[in-house]
C-alpha positions in Angstrom: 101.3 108.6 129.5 104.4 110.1 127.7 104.6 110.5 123.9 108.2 110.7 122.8 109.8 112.7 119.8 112.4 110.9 117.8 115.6 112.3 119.0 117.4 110.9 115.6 120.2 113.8 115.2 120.6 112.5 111.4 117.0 112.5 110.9 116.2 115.8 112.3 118.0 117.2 109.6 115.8 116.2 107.2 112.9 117.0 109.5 114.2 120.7 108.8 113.8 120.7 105.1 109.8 121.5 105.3 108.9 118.5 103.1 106.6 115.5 104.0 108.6 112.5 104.1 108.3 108.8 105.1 111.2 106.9 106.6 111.4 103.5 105.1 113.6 100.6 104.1 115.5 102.9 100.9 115.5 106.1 102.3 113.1 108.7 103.3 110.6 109.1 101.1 107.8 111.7 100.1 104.4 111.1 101.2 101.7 111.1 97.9 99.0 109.2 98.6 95.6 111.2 98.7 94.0 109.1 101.4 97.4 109.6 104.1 97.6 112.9 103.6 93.7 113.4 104.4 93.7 110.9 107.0 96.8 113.0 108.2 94.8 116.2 107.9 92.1 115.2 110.1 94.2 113.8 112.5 96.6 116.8 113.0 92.8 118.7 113.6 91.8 116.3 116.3 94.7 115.6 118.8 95.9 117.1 122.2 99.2 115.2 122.9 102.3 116.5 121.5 105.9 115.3 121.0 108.9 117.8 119.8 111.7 117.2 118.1 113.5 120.4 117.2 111.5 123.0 116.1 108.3 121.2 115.0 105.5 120.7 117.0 104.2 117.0 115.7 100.8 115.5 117.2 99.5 112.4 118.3 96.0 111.7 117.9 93.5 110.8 121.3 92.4 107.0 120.9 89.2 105.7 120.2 87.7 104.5 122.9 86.6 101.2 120.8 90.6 100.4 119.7 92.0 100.9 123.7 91.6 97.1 123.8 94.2 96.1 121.0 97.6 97.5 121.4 101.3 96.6 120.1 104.7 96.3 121.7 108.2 96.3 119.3 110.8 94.9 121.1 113.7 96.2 119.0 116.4 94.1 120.3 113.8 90.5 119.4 113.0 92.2 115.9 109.6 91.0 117.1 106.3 93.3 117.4 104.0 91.8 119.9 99.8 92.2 120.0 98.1 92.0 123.0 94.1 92.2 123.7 94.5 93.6 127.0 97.2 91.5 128.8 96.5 88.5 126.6 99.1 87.9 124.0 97.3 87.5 120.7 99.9 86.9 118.4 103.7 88.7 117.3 106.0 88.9 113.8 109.0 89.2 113.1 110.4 92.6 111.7 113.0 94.9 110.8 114.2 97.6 112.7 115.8 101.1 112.3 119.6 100.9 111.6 122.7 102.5 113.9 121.7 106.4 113.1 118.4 105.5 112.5 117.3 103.8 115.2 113.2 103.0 115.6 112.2 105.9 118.2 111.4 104.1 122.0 108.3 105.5 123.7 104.5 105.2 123.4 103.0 106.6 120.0 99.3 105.9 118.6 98.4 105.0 115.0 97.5 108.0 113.3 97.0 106.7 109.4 96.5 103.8 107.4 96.7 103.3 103.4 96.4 99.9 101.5 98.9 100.2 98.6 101.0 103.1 98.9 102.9 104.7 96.7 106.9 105.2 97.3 108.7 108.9 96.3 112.2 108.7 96.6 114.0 111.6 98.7 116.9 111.2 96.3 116.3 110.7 92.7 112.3 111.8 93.0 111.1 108.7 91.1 108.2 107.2 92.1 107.4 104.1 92.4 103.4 103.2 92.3 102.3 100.1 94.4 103.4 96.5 93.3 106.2 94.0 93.3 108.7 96.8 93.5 107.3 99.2 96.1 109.9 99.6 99.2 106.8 100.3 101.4 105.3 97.2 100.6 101.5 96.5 100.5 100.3 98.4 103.5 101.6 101.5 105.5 100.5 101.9 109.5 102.0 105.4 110.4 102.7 105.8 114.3 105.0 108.8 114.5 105.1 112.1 112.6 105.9 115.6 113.3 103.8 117.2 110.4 106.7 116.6 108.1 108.6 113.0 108.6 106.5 110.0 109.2 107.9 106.4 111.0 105.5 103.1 110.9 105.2 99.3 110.1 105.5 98.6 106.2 105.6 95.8 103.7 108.7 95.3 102.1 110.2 94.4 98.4 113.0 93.0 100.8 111.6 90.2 103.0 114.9 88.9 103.4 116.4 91.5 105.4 113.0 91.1 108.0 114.9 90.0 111.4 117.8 93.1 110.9 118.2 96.7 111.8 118.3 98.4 108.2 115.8 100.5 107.5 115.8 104.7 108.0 113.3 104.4 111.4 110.6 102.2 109.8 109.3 99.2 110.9 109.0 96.5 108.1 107.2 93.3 108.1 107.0 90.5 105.7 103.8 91.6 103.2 101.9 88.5 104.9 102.2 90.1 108.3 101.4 93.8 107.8 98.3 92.7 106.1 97.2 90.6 109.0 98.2 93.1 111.6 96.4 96.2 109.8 93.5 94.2 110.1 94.1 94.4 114.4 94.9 97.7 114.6 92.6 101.2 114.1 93.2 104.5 114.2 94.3 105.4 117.8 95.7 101.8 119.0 99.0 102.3 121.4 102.1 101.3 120.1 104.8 100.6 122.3 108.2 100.6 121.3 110.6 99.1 123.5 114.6 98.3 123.2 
């Protein structure tokens, strides 16, 4: 199976800055939460498969053997992320999608962290914004890309409205509802798919 980089031209530049950042709904955004960053650490330790854009060498972590079951297909062009239990089609949501520039990487990627409530860092101004109401990430953050610097994955939002459109920085944003229920199916290590 092939793990793709994200061959984003825009974002690469930022990739070249040597800072952690998410991409998300406002921007990219720097990553603070304790329990990503460990769960990041331990991760970069543990895996064999590699992607590279530019001059990083990011990792994607080997599955566990207990989460091969559950996996996830985005279907860019529905603004719909399917999950199947083997072939079985357990449920989908709607979502948002990376904008023109931006575009949601296609290719086969793992989920590599998970954090309840994170905390958003804007790339811009600095300000941080600590979970609640007004978080862009929302209430729940499933990473699924990273080269050791940028991060891409499914998020809440402080936008619902805009769920159904391509305007976020790479991200992939659900309604709060739906990322709760769907990082309740997924693990470290489930396959995501991302199709256009």
């Amino acid at each position: 199976m092939k793990f793709n980089s994200f061959k984003n031209p825009v974002l690469n530049k930022f990739i070249s800055c040597g800072v952690v950042f998410f991409c998300c709904a406002v921007g990219l955004t720097e990553l603070t939460a304790s329990t990503a960053v460990a769960q990041n650490a331990s991760v970069l330790q543990s895996t064999t498969s590699a992607v590279t854009p530019r001059n990083s060498t990011p990792v994607t972590p080997l599955p566990n053997p207990a989460v091969r079951e559950i996996r996830l297909v985005v279907k860019r062009n529905q603004r719909q992320v399917y999950v199947y239990q083997g072939e079985q089609l357990l449920t989908s949501y709607r979502i948002a999608v990376g904008k023109k520039g931006w575009e949601t990487p296609l290719g086969n990627f793992r989920v590599f962290n998970m954090e309840t409530n994170p905390t958003f860092k804007s790339f811009k101004t600095g300000k941080i914004i600590p979970p609640g109401a007004d978080n862009p990430l929302g209430v729940r953050w499933i990473g699924i890309w990273t080269d050791g610097k940028t991060q891409l994955g499914f998020h809440g939002t402080d936008q619902e409205e805009l769920i159904g459109k391509a305007v976020s920085h790479g991200c992939i944003r659900m309604h709060n509802k739906d990322v709760i229920a769907l990082y309740q199916l997924v693990q470290i290590g489930t396959l995501v798919t991302v199709e256009p």
